[in-house]
Backbone of each chain as ProteinMPNN parsed JSONL, in Angstrom:
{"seq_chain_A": "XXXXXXXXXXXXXXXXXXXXXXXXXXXXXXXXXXXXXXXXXXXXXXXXXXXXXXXXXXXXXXXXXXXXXXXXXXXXXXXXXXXXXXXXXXXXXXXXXXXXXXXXXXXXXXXXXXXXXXXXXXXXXXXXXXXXXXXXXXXXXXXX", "coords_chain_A": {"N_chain_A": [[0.937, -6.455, -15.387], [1.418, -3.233, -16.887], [4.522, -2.088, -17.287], [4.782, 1.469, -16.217], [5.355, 4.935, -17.281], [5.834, 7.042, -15.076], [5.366, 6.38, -11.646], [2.194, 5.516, -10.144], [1.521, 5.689, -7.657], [2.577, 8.103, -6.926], [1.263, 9.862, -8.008], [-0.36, 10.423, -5.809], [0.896, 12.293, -4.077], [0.363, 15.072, -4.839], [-1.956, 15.331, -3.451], [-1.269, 16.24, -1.078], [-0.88, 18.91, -1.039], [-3.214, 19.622, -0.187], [-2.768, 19.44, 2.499], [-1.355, 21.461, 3.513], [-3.191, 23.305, 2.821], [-4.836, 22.772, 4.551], [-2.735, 23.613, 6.806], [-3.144, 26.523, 6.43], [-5.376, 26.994, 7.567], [-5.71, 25.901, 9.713], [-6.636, 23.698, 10.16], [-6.711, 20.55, 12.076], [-7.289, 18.125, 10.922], [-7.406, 18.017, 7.64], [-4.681, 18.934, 7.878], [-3.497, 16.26, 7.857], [-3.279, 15.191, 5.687], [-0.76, 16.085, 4.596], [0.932, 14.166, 4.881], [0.893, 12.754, 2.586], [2.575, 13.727, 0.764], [5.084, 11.558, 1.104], [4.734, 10.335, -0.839], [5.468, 10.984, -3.27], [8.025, 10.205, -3.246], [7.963, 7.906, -4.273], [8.146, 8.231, -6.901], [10.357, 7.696, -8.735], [10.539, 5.336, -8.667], [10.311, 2.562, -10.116], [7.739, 0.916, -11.667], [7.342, -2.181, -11.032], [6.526, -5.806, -11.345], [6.904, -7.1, -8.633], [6.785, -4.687, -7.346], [3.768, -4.005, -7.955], [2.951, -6.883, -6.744], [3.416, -5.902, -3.898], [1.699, -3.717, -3.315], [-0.343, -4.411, -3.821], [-0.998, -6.37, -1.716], [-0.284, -4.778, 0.526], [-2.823, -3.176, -0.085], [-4.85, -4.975, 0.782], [-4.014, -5.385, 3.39], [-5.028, -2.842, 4.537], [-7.639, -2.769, 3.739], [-8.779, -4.88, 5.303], [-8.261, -3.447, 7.971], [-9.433, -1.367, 7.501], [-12.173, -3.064, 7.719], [-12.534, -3.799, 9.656], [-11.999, -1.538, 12.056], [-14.746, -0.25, 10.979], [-16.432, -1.852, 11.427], [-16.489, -2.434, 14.828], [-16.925, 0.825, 15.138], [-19.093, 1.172, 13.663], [-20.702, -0.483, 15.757], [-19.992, 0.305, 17.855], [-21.731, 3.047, 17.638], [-24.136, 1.999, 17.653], [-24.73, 0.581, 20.21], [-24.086, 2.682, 21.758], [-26.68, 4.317, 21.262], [-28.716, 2.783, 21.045], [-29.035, 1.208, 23.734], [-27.485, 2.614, 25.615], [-28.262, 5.359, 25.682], [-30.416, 5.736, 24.74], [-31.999, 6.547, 22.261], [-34.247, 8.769, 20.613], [-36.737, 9.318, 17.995], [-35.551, 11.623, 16.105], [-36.514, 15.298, 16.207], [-38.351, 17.663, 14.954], [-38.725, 21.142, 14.113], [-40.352, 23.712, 12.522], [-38.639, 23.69, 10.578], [-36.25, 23.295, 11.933], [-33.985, 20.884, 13.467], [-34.805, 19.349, 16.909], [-32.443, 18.417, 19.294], [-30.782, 16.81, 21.531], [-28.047, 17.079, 23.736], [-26.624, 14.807, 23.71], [-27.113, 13.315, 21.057], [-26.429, 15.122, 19.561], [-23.608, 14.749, 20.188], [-23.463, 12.025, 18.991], [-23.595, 12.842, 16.514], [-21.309, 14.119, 15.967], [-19.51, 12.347, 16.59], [-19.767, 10.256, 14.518], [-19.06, 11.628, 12.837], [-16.487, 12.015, 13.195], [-15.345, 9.234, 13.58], [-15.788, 8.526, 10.989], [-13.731, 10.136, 9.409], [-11.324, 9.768, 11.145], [-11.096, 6.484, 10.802], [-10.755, 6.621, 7.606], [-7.828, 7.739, 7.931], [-6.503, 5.962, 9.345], [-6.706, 4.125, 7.558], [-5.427, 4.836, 5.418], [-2.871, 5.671, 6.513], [-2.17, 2.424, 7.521], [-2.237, 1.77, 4.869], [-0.08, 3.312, 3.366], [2.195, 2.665, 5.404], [2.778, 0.382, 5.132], [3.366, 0.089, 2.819], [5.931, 1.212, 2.854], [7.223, -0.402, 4.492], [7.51, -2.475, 2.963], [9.432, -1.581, 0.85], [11.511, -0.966, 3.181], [11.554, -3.422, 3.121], [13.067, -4.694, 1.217], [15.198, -3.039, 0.421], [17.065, -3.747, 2.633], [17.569, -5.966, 2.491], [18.886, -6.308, -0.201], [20.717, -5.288, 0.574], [21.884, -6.742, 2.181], [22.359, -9.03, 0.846], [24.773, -7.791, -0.907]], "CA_chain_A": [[0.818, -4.999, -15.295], [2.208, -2.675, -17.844], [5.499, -0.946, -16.502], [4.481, 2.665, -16.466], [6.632, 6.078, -17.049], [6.016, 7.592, -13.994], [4.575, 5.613, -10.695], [1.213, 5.931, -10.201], [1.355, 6.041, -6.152], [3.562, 9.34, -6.813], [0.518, 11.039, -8.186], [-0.976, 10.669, -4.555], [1.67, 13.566, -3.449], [-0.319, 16.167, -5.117], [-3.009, 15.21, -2.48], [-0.795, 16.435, 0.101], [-1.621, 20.116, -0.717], [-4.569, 19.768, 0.95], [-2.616, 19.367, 3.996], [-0.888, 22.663, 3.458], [-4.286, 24.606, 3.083], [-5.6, 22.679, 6.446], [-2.165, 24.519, 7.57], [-3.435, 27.698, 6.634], [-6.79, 27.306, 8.129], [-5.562, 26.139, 11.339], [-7.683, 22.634, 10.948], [-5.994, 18.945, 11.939], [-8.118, 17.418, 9.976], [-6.875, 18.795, 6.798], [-3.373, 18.722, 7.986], [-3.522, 14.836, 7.649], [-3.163, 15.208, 3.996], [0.642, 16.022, 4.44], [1.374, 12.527, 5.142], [0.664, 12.216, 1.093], [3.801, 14.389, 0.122], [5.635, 11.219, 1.186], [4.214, 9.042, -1.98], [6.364, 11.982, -4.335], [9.282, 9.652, -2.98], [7.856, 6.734, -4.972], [8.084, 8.868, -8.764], [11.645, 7.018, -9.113], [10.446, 3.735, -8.384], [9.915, 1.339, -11.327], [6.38, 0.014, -11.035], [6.995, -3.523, -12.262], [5.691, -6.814, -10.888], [7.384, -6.981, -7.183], [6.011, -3.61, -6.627], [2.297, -4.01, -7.718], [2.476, -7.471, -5.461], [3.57, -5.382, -2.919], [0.737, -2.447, -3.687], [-1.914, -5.267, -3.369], [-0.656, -7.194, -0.323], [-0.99, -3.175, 1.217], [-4.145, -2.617, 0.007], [-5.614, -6.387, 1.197], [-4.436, -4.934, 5.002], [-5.678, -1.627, 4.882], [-8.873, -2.944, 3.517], [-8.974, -5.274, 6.744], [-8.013, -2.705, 8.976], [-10.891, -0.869, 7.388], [-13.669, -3.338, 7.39], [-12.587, -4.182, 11.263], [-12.814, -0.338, 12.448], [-16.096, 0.568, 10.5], [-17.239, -2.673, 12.461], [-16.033, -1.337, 15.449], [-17.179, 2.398, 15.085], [-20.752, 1.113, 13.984], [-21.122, -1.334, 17.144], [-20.214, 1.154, 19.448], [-22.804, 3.545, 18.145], [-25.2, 1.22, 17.942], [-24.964, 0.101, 21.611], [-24.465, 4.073, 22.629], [-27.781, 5.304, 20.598], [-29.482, 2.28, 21.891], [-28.975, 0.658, 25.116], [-26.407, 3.638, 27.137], [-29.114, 6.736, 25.763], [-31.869, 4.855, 24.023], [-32.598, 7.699, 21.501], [-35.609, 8.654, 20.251], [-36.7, 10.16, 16.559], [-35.235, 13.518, 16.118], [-37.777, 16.271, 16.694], [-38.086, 18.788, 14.021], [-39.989, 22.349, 14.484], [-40.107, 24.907, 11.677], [-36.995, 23.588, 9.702], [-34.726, 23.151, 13.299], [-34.212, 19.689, 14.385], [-34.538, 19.83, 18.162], [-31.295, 17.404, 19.488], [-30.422, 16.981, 23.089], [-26.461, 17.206, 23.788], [-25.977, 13.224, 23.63], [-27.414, 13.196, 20.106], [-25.5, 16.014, 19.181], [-22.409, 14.493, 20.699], [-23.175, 11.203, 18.504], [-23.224, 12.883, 15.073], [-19.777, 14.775, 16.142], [-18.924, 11.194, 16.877], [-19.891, 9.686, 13.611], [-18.628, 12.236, 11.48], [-14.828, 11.984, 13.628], [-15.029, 8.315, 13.044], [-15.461, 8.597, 9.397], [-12.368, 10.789, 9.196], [-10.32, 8.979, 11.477], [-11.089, 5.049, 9.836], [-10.414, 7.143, 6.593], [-6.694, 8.423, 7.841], [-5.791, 4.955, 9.511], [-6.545, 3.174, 5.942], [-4.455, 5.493, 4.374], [-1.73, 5.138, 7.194], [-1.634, 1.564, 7.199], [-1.35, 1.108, 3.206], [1.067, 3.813, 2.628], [3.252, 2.216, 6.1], [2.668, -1.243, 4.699], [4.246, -0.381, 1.155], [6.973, 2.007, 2.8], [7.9, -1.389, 5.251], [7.945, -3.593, 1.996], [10.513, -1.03, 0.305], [12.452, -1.259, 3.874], [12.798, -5.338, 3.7], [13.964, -5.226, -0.058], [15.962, -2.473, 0.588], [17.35, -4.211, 3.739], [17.607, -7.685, 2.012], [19.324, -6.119, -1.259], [22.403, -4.857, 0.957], [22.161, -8.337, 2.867], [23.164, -9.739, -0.851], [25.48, -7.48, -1.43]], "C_chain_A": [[1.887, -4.352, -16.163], [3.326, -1.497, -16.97], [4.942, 0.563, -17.183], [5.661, 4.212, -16.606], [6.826, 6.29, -15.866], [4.736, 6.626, -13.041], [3.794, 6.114, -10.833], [0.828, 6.245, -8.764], [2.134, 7.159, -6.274], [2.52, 10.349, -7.37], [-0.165, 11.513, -6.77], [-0.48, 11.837, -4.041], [1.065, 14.55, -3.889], [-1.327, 16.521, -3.575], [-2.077, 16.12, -0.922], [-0.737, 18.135, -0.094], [-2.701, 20.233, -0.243], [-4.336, 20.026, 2.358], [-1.557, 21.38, 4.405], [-2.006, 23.874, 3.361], [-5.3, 23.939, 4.936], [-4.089, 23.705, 7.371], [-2.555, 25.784, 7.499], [-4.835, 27.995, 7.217], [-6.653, 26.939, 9.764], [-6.499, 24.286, 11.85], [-6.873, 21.402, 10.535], [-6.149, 18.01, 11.198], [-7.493, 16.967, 8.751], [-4.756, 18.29, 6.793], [-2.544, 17.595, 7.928], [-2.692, 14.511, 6.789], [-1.789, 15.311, 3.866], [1.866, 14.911, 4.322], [1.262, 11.971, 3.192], [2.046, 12.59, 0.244], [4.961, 12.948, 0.382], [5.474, 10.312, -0.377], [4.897, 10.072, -3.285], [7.989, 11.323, -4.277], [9.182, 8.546, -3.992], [8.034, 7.395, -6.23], [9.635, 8.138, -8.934], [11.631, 5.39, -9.766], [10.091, 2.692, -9.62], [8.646, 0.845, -10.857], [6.434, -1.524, -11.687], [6.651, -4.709, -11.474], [5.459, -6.772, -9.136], [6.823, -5.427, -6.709], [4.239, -3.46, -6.522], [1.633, -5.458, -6.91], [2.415, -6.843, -4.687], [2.117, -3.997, -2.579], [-0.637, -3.688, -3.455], [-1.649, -6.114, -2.245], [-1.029, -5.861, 0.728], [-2.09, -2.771, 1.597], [-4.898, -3.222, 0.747], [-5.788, -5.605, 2.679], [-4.875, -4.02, 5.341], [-7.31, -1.909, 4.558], [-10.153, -3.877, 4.368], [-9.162, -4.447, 7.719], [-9.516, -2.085, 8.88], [-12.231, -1.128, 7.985], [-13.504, -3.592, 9.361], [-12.836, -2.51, 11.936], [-13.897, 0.27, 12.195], [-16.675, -0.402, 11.42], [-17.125, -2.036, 13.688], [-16.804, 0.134, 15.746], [-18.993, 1.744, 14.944], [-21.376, 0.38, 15.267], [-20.887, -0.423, 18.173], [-21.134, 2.281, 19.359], [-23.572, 3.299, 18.316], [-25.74, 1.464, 19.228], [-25.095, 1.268, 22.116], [-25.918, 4.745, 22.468], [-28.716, 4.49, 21.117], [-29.854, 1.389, 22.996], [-28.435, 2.102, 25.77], [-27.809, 4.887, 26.905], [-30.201, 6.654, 25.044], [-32.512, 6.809, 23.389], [-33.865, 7.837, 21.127], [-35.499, 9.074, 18.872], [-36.37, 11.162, 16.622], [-36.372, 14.292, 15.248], [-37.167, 17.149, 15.628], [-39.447, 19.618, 14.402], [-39.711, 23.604, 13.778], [-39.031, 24.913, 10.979], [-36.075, 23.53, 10.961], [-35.238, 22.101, 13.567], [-33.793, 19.887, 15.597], [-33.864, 18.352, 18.426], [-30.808, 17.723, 20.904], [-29.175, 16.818, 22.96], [-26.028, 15.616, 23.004], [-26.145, 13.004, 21.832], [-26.775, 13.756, 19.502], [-23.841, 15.484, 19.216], [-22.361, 12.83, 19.307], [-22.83, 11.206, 16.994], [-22.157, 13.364, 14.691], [-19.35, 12.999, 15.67], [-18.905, 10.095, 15.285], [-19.037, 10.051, 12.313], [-17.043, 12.265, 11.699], [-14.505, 10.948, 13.033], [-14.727, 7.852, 11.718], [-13.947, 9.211, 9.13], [-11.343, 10.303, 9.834], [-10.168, 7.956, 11.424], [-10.149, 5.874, 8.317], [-8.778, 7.423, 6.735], [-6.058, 7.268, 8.431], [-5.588, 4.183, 8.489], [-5.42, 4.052, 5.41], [-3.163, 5.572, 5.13], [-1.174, 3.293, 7.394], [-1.677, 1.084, 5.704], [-0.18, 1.83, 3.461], [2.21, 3.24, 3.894], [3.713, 0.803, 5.948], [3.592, -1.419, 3.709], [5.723, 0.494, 2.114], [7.699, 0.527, 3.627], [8.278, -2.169, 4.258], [9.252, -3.049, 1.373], [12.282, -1.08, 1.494], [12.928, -2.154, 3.77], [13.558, -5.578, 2.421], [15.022, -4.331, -0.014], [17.388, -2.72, 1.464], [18.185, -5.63, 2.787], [18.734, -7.745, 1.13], [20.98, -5.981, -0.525], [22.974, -6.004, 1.928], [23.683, -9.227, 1.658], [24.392, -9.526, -0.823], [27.893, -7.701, -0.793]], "O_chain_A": [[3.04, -4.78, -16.212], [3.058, -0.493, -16.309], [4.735, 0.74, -18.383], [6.688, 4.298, -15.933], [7.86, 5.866, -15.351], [3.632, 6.271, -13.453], [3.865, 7.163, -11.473], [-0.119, 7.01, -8.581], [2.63, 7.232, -5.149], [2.757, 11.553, -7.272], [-0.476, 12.685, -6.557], [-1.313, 12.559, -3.493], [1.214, 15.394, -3.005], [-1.384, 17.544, -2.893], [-2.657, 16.444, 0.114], [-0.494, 18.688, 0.979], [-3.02, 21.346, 0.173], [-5.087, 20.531, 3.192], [-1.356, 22.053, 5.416], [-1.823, 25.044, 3.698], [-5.961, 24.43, 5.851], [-4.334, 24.374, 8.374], [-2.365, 26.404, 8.545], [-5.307, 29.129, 7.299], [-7.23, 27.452, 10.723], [-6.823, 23.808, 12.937], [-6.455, 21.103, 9.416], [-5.323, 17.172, 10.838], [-7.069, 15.817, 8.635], [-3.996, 17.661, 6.057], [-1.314, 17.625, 7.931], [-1.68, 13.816, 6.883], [-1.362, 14.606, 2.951], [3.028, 14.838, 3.921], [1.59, 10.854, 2.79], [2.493, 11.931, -0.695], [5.987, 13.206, -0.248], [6.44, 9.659, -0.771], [4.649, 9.623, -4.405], [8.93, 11.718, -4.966], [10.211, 8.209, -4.577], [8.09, 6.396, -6.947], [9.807, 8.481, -10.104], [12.185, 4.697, -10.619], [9.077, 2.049, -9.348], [8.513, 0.391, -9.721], [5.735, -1.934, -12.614], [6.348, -4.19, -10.4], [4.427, -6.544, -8.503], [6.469, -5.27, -5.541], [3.568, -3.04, -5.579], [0.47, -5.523, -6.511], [1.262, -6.812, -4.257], [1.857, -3.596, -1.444], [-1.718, -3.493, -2.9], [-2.712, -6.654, -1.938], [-1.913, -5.938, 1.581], [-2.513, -2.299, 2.652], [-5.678, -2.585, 1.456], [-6.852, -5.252, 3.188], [-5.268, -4.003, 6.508], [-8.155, -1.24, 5.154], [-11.384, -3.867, 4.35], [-10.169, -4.582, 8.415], [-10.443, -2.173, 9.686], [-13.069, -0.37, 8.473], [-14.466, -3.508, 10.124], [-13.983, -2.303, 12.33], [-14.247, 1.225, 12.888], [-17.438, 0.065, 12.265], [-17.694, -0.945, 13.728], [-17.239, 0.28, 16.888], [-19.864, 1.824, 15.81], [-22.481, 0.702, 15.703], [-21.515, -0.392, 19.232], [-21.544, 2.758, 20.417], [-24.252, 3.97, 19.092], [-26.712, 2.159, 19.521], [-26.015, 1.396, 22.923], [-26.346, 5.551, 23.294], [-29.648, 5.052, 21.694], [-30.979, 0.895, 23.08], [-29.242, 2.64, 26.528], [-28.343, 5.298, 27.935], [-30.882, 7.645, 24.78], [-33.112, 7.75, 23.909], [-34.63, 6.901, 21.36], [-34.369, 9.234, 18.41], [-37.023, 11.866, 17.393], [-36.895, 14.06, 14.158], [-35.975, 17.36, 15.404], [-40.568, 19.257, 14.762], [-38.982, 24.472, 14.258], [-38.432, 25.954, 10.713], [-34.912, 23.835, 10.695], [-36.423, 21.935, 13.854], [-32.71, 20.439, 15.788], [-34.38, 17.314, 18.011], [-30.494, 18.854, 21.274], [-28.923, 16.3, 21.872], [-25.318, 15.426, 22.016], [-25.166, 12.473, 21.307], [-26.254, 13.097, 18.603], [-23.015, 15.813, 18.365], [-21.277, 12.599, 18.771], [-22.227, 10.366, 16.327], [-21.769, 13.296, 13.525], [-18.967, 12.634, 14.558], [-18.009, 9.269, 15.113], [-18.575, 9.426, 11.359], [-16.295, 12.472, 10.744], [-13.677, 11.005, 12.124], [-13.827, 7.105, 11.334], [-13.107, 8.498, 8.582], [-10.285, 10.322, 9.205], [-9.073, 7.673, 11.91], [-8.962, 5.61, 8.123], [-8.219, 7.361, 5.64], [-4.856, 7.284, 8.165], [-4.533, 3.566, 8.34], [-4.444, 3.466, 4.941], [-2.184, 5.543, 4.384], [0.016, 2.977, 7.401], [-1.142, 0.017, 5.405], [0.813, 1.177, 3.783], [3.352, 3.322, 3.443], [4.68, 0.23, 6.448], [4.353, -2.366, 3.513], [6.765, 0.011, 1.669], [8.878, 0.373, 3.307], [9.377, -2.702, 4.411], [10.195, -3.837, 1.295], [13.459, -1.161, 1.144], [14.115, -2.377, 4.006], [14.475, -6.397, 2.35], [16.038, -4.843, -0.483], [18.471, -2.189, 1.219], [19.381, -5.907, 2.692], [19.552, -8.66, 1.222], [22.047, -6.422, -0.953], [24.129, -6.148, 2.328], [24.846, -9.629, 1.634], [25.225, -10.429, -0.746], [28.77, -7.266, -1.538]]}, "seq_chain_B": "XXXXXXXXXXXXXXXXXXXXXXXXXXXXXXXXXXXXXXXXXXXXXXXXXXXXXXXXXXXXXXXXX", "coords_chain_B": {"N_chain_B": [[7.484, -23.946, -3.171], [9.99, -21.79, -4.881], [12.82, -22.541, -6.593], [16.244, -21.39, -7.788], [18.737, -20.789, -10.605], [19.698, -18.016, -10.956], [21.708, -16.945, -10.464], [24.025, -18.325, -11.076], [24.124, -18.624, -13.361], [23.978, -15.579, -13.801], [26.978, -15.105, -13.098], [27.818, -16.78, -15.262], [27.387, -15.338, -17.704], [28.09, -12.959, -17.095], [26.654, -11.154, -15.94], [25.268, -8.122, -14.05], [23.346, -7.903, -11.024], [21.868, -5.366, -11.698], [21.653, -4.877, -14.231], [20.495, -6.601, -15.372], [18.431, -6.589, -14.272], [17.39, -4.26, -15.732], [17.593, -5.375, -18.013], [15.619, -6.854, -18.168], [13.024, -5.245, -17.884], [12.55, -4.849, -14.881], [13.121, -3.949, -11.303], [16.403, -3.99, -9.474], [16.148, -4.484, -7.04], [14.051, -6.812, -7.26], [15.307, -8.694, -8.679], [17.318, -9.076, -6.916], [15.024, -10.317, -4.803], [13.973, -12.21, -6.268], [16.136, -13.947, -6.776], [16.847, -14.915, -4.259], [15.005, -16.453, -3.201], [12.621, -14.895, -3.049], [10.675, -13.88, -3.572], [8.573, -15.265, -5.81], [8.28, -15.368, -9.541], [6.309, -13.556, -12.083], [4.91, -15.271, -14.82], [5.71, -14.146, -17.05], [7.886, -12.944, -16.687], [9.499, -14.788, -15.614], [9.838, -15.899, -18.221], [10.807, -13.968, -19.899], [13.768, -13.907, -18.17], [14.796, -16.313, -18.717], [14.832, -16.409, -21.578], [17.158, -14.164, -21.586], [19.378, -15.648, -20.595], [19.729, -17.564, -22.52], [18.46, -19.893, -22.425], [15.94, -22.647, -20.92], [12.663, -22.09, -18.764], [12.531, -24.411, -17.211], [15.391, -24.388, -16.492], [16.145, -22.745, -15.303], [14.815, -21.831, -12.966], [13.531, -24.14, -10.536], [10.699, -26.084, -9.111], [9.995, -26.632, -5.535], [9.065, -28.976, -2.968]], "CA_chain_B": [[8.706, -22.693, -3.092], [10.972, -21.994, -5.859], [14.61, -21.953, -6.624], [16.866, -20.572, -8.859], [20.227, -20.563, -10.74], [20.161, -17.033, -11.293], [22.909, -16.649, -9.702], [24.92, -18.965, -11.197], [23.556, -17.804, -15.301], [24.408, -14.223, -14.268], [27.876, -15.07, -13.328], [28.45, -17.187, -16.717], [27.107, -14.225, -18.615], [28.869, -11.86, -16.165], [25.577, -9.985, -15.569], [25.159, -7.493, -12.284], [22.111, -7.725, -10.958], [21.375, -4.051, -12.349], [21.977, -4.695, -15.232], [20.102, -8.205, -15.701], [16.741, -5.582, -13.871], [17.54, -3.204, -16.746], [17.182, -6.345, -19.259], [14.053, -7.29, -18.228], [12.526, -4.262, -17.492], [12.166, -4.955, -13.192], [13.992, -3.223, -10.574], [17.02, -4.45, -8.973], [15.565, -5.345, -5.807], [13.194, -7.71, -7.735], [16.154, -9.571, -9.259], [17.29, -9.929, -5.69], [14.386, -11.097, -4.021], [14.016, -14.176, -6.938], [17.838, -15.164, -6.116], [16.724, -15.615, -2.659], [13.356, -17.53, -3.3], [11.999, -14.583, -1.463], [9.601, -13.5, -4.979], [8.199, -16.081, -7.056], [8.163, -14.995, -10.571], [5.23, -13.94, -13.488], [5.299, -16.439, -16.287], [6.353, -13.518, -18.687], [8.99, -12.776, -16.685], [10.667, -15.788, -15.766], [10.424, -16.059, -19.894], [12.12, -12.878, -20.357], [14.715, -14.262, -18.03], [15.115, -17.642, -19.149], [15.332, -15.8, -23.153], [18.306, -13.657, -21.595], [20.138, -16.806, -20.662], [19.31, -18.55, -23.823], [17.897, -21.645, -21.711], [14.461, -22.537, -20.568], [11.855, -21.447, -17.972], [12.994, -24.963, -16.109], [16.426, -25.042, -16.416], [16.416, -21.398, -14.534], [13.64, -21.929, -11.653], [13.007, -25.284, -10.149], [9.531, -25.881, -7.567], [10.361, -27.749, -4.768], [8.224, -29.055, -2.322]], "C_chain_B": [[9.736, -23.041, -3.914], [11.997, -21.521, -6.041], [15.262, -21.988, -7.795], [18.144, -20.778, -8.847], [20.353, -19.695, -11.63], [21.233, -16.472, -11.356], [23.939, -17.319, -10.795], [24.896, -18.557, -12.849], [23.821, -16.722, -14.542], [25.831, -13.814, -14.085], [28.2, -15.398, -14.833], [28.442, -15.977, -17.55], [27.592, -12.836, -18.132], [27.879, -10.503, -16.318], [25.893, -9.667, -14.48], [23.914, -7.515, -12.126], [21.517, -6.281, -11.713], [20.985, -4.037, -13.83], [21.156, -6.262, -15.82], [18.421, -7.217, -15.455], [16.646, -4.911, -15.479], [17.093, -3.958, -17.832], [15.579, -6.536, -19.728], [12.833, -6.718, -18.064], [11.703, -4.216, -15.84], [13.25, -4.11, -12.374], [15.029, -4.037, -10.186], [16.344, -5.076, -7.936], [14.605, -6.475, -6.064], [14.131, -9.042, -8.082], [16.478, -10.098, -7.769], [16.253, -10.651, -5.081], [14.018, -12.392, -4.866], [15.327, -14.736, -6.776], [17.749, -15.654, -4.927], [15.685, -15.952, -1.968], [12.542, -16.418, -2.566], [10.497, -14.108, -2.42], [9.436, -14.752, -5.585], [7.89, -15.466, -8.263], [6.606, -14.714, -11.363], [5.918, -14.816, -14.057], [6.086, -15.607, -17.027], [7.801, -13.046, -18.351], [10.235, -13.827, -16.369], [11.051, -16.271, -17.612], [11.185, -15.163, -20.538], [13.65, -13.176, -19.905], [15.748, -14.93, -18.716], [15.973, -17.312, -20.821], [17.114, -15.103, -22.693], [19.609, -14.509, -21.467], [20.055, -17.469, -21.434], [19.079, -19.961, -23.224], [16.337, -21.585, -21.767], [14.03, -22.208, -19.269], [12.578, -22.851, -16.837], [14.073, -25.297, -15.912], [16.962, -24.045, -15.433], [15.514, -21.599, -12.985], [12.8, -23.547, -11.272], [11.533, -25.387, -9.054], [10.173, -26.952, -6.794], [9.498, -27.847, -3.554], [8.638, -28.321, -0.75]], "O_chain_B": [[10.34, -24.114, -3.896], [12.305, -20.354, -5.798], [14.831, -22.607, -8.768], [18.825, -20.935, -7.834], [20.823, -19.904, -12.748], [21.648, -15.642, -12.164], [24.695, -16.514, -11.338], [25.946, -18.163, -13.357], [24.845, -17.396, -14.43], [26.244, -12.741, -14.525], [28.724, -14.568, -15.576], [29.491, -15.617, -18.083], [27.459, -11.789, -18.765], [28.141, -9.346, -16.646], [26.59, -10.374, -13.753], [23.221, -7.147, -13.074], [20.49, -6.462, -12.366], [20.175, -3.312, -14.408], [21.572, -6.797, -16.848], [17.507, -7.195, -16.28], [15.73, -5.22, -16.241], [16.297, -3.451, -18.622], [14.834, -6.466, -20.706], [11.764, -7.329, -18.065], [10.599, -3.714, -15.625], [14.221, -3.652, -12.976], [14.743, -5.183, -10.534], [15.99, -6.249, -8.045], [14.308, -7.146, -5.076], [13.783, -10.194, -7.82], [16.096, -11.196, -7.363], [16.587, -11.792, -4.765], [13.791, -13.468, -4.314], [15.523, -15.945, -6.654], [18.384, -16.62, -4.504], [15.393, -15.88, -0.774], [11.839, -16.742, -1.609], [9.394, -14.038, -1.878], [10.498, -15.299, -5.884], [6.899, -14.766, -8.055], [5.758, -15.601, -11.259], [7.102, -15.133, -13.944], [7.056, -16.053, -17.64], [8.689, -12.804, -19.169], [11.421, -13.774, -16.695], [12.073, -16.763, -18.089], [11.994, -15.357, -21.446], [14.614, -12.94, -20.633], [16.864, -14.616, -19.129], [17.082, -17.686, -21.204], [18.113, -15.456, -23.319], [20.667, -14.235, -22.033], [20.464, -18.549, -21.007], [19.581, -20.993, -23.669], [15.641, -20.794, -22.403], [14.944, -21.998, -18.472], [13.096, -22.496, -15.778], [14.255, -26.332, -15.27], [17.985, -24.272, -14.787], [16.108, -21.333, -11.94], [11.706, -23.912, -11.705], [11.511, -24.551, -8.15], [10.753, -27.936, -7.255], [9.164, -26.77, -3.059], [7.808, -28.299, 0.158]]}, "name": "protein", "num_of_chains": 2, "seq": "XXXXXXXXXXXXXXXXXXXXXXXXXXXXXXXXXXXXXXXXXXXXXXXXXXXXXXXXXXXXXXXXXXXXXXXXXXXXXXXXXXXXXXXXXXXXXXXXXXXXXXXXXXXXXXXXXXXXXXXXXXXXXXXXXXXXXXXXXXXXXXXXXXXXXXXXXXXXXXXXXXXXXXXXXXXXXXXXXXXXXXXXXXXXXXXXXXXXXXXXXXXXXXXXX"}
């Protein structure tokens, strides 16, 4: 990997205005995104070998974490949509799909899960690389 | 798992670790974690090393079982 001027996990901090307009709207969601202003800490950092191991050892567990909560999230709607409330086809009448609460309650449920798999991947990389910077950081003043 | 006489080439040459990172274009903390087997090296950089010590790739980093 070619050492770069400026890190490339330090462009992620931009992303963290997003979390400053979920503050002005009032939505949690949104406000997530603030957690990105921490990756403006990495623009110092030398990107050179020991860091892009470390950036793919990150990614490997967040990409676990991932594939185990989408499992997860789809097995439990599965089993809720068909064994706990055995759904039926959703009813449409004049352009309105007619949706009983539970149905209603499962596409809330689908569309949370998406957003909260989405904000644990991105919490365990960026806590994965910030722990790797702790043990060399840690290790370096061991040395010293 | 491999070991090193980094240590011992950056006294002779009275390198600081900082300043041995700075050579090779890696961070400090990189230099530490190959003095203390805790990184295994690229090829290009244990050859950048090895060049700064005017030795070779195995006279700097041994494998050991």
């Amino acid at each position: 990997m070619k050492h770069l001027k400026h890190n490339p996990i330090s462009y992620f901090g931009w992303l963290g205005f997003i979390g400053v307009i979920g503050i002005y709207y009032v939505s949690p969601v949104l406000t997530v995104f603030l957690l990105f202003f921490f990756c403006f800490s990495y623009s110092n950092m030398k990107s050179d070998e020991l860091f892009w191991t470390n950036v793919r050892q990150a990614g490997f567990r967040a990409f676990v974490v991932n594939i185990v909560a989408n499992i997860i999230a789809i097995m439990y709607l599965f089993v809720r949509a068909t064994f706990i409330y055995k759904f039926d086809t959703v009813q449409s009448n004049a352009n309105v799909y007619l949706l009983s609460e539970q149905e209603y309650v499962q596409y809330l449920m689908c569309c949370s899960f998406f957003v909260i798999i989405t904000i644990i991947t991105l919490c365990t990389f960026f806590f994965t690389l910030m722990y790797f910077s702790h043990k060399e950081k840690k290790y370096l003043k061991e040395s010293e | 798992m491999i070991k090193t006489k980094m240590k011992e080439y950056r006294a002779k040459y009275s390198l600081k670790q900082e300043e041995l990172a700075e050579l090779v274009g890696v961070r400090r903390e990189t230099i530490s974690s190959l003095e203390n087997g805790r990184y295994n090296p690229s090829l290009k950089l244990a050859m950048d090393i090895a060049q700064i010590f005017h030795t070779t790739v195995e006279e700097i980093f041994k494998f050991e079982d």
